[in-house]
mmCIF file as gemmi writes it, N, C-alpha and C atoms, coordinates in Angstrom:
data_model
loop_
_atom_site.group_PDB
_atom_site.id
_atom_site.type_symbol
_atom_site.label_atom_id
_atom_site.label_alt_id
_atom_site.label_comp_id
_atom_site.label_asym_id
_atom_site.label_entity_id
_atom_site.label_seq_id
_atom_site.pdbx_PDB_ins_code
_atom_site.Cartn_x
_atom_site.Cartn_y
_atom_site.Cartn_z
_atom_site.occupancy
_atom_site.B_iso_or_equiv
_atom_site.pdbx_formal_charge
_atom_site.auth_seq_id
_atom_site.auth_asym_id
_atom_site.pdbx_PDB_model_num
ATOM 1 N N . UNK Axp A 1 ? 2.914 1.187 11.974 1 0 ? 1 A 1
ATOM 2 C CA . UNK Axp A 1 ? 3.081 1.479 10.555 1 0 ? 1 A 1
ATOM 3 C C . UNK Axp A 1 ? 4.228 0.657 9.964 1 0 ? 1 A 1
ATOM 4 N N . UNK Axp A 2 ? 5.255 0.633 10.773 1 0 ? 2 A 1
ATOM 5 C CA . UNK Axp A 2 ? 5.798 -0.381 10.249 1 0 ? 2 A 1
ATOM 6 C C . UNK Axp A 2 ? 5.657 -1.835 9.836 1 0 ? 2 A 1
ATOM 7 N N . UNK Axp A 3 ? 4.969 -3.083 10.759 1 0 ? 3 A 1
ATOM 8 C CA . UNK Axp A 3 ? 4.794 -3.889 10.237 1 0 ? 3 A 1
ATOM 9 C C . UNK Axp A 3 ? 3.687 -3.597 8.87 1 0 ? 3 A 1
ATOM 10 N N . UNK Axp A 4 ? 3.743 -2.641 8.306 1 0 ? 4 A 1
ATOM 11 C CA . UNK Axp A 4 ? 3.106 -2.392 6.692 1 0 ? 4 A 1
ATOM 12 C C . UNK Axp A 4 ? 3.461 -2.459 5.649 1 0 ? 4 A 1
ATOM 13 N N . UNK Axp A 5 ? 5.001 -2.407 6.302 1 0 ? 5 A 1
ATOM 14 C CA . UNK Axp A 5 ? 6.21 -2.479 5.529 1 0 ? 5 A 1
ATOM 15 C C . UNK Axp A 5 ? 7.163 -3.945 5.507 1 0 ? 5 A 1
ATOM 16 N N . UNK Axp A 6 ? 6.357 -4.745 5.833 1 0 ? 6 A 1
ATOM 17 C CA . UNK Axp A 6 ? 7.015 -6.127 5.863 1 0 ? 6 A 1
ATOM 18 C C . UNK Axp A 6 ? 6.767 -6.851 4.718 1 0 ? 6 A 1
ATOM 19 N N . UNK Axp A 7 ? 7.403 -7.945 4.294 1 0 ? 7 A 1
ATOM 20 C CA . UNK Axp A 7 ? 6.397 -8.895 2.973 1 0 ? 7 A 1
ATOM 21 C C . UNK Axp A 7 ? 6.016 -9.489 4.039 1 0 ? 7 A 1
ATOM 22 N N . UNK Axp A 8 ? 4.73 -10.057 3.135 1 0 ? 8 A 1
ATOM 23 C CA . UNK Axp A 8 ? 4.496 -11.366 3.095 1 0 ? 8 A 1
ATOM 24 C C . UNK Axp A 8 ? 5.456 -12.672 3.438 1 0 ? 8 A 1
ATOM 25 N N . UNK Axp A 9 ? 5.339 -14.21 3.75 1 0 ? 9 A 1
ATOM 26 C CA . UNK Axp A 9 ? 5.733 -14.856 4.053 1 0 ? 9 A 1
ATOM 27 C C . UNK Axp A 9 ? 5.871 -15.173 2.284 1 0 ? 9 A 1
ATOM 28 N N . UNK Axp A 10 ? 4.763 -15.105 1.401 1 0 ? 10 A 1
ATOM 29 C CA . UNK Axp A 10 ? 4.823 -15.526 -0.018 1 0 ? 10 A 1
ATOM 30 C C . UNK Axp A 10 ? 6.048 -14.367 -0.789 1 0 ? 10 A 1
ATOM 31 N N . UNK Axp A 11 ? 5.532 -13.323 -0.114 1 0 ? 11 A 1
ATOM 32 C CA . UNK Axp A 11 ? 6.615 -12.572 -0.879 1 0 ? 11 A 1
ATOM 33 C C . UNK Axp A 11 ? 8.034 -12.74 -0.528 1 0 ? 11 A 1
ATOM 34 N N . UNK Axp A 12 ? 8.38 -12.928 0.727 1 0 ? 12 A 1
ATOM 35 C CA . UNK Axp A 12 ? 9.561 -13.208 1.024 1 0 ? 12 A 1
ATOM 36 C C . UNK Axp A 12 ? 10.284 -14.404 0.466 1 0 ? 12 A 1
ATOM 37 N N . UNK Axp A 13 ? 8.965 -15.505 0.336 1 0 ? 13 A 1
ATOM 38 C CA . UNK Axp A 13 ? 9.794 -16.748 -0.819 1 0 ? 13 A 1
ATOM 39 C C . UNK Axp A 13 ? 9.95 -16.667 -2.013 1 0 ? 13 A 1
ATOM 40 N N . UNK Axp A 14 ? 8.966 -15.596 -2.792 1 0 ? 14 A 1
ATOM 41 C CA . UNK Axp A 14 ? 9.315 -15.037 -3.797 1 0 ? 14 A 1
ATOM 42 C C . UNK Axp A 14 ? 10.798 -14.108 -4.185 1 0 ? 14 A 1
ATOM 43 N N . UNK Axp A 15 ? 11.114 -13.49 -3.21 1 0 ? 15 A 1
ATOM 44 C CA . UNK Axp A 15 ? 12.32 -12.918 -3.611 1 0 ? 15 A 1
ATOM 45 C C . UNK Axp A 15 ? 13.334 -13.864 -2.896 1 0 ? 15 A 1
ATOM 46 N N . UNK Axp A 16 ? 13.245 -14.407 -2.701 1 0 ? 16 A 1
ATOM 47 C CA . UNK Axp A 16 ? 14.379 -15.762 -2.196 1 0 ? 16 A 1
ATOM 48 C C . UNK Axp A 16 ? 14.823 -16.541 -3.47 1 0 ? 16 A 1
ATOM 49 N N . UNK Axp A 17 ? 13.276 -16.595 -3.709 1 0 ? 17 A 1
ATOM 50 C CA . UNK Axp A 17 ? 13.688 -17.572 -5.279 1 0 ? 17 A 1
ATOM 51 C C . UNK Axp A 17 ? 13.9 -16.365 -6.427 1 0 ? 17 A 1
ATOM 52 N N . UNK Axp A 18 ? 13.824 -15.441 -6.478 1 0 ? 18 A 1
ATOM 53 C CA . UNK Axp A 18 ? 14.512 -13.965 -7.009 1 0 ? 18 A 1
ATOM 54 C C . UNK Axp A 18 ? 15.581 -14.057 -7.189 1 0 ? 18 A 1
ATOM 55 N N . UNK Axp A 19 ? 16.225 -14.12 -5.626 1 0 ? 19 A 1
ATOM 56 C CA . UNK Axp A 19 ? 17.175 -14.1 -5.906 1 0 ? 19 A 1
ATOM 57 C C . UNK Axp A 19 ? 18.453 -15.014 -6.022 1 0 ? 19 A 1
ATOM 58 N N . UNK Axp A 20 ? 17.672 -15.596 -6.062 1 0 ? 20 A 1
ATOM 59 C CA . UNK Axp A 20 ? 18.525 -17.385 -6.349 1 0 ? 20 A 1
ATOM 60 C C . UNK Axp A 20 ? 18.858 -17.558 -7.653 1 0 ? 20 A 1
ATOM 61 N N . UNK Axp A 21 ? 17.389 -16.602 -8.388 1 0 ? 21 A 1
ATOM 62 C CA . UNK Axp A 21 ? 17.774 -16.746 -10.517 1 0 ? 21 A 1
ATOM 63 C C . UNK Axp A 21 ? 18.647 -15.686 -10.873 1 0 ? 21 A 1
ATOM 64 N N . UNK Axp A 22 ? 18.804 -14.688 -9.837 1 0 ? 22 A 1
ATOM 65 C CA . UNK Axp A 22 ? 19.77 -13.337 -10.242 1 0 ? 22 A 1
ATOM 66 C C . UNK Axp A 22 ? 21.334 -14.089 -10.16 1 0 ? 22 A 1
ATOM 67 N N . UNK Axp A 23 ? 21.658 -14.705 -9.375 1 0 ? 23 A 1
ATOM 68 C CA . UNK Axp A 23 ? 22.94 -15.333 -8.576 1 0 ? 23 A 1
ATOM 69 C C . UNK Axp A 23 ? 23.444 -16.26 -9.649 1 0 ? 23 A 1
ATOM 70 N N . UNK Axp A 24 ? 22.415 -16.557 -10.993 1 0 ? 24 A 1
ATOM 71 C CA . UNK Axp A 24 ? 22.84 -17.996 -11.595 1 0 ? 24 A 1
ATOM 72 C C . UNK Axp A 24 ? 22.638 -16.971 -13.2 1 0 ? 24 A 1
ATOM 73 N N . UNK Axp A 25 ? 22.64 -15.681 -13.381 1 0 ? 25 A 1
ATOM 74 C CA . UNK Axp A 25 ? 22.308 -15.14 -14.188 1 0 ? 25 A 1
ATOM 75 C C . UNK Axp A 25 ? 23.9 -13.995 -14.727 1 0 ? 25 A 1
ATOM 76 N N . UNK Axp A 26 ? 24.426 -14.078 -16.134 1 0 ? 26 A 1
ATOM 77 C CA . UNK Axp A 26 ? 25.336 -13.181 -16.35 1 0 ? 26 A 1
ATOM 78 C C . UNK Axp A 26 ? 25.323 -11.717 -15.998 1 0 ? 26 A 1
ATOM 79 N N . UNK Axp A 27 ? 26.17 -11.353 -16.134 1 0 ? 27 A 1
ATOM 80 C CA . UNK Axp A 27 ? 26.349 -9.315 -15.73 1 0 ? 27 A 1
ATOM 81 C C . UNK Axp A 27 ? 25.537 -9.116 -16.973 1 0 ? 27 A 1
ATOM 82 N N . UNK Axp A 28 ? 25.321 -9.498 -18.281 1 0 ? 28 A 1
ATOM 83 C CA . UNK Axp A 28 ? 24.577 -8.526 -19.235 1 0 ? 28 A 1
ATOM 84 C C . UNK Axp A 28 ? 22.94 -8.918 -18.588 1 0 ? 28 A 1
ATOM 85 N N . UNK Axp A 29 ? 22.508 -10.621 -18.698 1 0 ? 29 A 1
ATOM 86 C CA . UNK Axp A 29 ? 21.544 -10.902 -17.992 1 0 ? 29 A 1
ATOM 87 C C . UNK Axp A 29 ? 20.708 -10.027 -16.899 1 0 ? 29 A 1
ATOM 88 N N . UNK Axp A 30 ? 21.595 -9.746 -15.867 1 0 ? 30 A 1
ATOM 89 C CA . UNK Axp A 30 ? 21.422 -8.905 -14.682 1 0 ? 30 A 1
ATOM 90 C C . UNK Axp A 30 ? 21.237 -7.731 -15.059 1 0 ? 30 A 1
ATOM 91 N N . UNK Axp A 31 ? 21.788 -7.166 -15.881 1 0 ? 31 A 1
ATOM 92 C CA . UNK Axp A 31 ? 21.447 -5.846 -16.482 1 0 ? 31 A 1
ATOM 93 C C . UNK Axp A 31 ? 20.19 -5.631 -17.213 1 0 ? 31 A 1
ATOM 94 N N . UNK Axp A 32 ? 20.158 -6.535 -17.621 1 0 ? 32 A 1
ATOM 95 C CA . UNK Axp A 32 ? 18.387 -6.554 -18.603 1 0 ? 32 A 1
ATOM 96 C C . UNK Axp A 32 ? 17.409 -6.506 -17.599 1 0 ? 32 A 1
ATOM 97 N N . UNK Axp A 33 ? 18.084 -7.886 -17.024 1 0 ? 33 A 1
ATOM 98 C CA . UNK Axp A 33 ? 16.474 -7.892 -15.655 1 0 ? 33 A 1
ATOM 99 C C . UNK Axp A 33 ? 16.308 -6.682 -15.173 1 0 ? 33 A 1
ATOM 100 N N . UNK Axp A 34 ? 17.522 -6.144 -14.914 1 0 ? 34 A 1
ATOM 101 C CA . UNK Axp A 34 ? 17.329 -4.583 -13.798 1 0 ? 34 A 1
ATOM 102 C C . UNK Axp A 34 ? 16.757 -3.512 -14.552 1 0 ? 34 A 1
ATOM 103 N N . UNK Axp A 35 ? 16.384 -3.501 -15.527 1 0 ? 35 A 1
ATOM 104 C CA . UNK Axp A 35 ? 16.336 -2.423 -16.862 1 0 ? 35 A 1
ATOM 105 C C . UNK Axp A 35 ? 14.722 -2.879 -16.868 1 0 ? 35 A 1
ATOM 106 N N . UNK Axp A 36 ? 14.24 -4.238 -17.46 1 0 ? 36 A 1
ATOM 107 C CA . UNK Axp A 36 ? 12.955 -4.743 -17.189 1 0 ? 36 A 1
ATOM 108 C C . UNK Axp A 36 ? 12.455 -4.301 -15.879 1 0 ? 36 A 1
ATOM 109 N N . UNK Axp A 37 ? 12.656 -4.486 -14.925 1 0 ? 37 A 1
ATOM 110 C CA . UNK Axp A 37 ? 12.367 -4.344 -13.204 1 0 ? 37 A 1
ATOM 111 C C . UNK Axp A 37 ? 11.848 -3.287 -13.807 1 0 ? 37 A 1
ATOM 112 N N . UNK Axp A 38 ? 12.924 -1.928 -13.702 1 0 ? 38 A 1
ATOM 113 C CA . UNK Axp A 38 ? 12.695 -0.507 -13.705 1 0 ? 38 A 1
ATOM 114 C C . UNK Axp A 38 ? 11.535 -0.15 -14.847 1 0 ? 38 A 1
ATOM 115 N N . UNK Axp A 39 ? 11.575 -0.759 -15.907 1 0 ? 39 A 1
ATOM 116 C CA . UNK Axp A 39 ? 10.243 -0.26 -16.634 1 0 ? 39 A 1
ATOM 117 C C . UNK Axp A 39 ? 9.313 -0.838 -16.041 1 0 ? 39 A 1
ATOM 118 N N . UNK Axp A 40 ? 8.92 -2.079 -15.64 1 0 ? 40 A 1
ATOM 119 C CA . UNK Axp A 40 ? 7.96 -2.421 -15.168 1 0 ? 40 A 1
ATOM 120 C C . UNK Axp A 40 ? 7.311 -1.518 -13.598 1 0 ? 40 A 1
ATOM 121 N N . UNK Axp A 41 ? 8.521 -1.331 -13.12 1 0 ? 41 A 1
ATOM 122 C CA . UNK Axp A 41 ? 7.882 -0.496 -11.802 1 0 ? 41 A 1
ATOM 123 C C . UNK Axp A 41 ? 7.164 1.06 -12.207 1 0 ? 41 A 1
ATOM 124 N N . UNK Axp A 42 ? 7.997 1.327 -13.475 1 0 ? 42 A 1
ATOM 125 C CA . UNK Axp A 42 ? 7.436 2.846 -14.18 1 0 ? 42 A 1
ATOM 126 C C . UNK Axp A 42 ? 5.893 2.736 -14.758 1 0 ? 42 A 1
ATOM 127 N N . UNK Axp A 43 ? 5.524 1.472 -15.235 1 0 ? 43 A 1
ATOM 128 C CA . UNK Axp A 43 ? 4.535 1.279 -15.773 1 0 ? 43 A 1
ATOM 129 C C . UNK Axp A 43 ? 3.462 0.932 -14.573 1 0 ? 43 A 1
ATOM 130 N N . UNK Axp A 44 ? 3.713 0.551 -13.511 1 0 ? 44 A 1
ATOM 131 C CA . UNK Axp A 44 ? 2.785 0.658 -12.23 1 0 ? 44 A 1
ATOM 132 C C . UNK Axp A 44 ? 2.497 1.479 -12.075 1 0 ? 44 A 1
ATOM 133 N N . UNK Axp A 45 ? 3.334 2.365 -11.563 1 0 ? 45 A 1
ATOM 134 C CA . UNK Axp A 45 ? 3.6 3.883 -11.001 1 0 ? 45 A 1
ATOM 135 C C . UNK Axp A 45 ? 1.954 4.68 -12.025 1 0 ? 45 A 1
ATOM 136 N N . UNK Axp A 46 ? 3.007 4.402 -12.854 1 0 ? 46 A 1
ATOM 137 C CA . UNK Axp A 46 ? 1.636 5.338 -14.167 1 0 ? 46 A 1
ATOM 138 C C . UNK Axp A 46 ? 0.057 4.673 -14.006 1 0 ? 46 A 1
ATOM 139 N N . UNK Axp A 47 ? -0.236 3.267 -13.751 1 0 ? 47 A 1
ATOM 140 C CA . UNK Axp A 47 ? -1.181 2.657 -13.305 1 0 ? 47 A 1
ATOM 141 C C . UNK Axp A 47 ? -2.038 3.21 -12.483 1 0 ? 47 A 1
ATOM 142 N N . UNK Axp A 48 ? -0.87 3.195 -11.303 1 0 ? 48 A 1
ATOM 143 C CA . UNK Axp A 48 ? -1.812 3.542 -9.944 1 0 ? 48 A 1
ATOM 144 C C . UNK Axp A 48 ? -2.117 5.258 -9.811 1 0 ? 48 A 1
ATOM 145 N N . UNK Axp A 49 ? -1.333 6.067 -10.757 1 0 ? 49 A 1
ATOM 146 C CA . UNK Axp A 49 ? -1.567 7.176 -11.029 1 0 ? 49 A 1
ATOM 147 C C . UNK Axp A 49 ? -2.676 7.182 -11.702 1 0 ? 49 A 1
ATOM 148 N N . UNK Axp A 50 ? -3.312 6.875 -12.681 1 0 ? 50 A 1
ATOM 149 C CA . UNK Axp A 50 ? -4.245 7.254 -13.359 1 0 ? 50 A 1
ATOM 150 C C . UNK Axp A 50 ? -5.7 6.294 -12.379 1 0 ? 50 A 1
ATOM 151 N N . UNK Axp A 51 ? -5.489 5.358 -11.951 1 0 ? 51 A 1
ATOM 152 C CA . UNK Axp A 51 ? -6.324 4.914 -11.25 1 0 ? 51 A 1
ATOM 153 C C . UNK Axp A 51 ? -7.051 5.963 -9.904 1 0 ? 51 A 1
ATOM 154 N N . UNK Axp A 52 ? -5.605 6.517 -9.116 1 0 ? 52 A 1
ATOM 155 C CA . UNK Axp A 52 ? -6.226 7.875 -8.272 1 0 ? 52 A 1
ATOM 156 C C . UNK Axp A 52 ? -6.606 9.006 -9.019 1 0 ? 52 A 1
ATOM 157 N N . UNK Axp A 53 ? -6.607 9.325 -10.128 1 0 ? 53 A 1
ATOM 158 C CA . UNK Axp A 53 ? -6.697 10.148 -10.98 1 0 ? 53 A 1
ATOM 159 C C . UNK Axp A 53 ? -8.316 10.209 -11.501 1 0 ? 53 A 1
ATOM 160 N N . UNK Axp A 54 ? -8.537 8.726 -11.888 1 0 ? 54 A 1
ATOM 161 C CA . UNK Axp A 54 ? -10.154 8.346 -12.143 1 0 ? 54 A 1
ATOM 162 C C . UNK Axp A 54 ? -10.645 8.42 -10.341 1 0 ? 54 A 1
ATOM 163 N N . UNK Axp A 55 ? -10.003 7.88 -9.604 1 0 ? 55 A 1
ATOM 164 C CA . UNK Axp A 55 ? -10.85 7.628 -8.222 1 0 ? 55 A 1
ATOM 165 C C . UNK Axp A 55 ? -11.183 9.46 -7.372 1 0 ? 55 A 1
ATOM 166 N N . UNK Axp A 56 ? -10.594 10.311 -7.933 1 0 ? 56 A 1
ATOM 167 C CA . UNK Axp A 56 ? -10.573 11.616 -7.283 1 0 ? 56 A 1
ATOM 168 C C . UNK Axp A 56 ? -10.972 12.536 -8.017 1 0 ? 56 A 1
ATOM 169 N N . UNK Axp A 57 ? -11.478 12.498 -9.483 1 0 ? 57 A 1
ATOM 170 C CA . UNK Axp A 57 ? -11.971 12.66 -10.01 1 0 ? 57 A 1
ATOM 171 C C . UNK Axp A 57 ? -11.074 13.918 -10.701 1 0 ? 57 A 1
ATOM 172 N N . UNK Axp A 58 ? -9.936 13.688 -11.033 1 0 ? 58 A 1
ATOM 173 C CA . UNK Axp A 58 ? -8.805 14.701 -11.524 1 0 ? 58 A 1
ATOM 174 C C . UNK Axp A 58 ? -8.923 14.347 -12.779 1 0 ? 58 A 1
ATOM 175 N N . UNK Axp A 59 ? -9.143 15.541 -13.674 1 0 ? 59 A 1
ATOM 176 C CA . UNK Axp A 59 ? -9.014 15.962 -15.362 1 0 ? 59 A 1
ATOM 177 C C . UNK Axp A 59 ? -10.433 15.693 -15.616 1 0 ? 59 A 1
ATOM 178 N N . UNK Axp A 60 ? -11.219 15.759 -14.808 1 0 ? 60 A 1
ATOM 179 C CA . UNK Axp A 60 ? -12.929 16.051 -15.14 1 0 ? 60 A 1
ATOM 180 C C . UNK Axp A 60 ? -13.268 17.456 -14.537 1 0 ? 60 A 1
ATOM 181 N N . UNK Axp A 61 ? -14.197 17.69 -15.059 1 0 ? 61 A 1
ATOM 182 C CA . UNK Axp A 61 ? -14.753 19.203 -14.622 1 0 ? 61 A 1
ATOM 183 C C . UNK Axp A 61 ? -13.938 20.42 -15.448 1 0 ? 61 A 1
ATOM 184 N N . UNK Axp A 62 ? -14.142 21.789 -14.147 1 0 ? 62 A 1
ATOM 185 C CA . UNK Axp A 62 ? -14.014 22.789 -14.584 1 0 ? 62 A 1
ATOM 186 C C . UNK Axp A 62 ? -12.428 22.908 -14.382 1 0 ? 62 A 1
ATOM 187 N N . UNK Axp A 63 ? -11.615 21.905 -13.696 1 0 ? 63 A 1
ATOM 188 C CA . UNK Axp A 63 ? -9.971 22.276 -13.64 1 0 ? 63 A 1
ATOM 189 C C . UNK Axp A 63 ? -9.26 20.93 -14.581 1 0 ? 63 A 1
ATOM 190 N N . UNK Axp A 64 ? -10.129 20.75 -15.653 1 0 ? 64 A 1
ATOM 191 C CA . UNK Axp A 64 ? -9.805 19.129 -16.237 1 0 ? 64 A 1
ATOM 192 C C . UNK Axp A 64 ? -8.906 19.475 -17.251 1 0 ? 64 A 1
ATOM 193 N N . UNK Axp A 65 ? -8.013 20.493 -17.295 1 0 ? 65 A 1
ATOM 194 C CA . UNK Axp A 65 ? -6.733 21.197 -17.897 1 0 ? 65 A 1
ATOM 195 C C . UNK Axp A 65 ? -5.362 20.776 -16.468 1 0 ? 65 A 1
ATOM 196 N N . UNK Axp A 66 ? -5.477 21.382 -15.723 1 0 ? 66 A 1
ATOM 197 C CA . UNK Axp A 66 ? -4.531 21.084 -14.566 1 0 ? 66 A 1
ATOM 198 C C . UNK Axp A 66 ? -4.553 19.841 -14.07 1 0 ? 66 A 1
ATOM 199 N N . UNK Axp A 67 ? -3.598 18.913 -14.322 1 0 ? 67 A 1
ATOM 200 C CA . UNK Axp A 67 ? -3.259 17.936 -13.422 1 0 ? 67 A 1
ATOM 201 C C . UNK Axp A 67 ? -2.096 18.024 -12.989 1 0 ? 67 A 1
ATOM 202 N N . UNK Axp A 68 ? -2.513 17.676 -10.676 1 0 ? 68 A 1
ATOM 203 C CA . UNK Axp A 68 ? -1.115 17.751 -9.99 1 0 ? 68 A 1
ATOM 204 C C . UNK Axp A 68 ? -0.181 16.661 -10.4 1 0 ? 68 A 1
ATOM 205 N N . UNK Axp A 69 ? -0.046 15.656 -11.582 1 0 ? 69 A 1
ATOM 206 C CA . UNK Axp A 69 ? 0.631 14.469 -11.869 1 0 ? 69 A 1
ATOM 207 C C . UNK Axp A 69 ? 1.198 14.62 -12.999 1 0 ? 69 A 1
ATOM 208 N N . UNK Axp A 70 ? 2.431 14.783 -13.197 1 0 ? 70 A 1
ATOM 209 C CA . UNK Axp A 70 ? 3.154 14.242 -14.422 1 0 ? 70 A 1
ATOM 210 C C . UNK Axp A 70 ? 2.749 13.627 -15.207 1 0 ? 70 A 1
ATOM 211 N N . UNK Axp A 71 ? 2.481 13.384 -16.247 1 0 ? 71 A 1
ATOM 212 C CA . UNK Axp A 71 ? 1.713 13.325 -17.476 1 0 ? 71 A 1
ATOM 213 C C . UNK Axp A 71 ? 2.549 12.358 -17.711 1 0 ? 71 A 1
């Protein structure tokens, strides 16, 4: 299970070169990116939520009032 948790060889050059633009970037800079990051990871999150949501068939039927997911 662990190697599941590895990158990629692409991803690993991806955050290499990540973090090569963070290193050449101001403290307010760095702060935006990190602020961007975090919405963008919130807006996945909600993605892949509603995607298991359609795939399991949650908020159809007779319990399509109750969802186990944060709204």
């Amino acid at each position: 299970m662990e190697s599941d948790r590895q990158l990629s060889l692409e991803q690993e050059f991806d955050l290499r070169l990540f973090s090569e633009q963070v290193k050449g970037m101001s403290l307010e800079q760095t702060q935006e990116c990190l602020l961007k990051l975090h919405e963008n990871m919130m807006l996945r999150e909600n993605m892949y939520r509603e995607i298991l949501k359609d795939a399991w068939g949650i908020g159809k039927g007779p319990f399509a009032g109750s969802d186990p997911f944060y709204a």
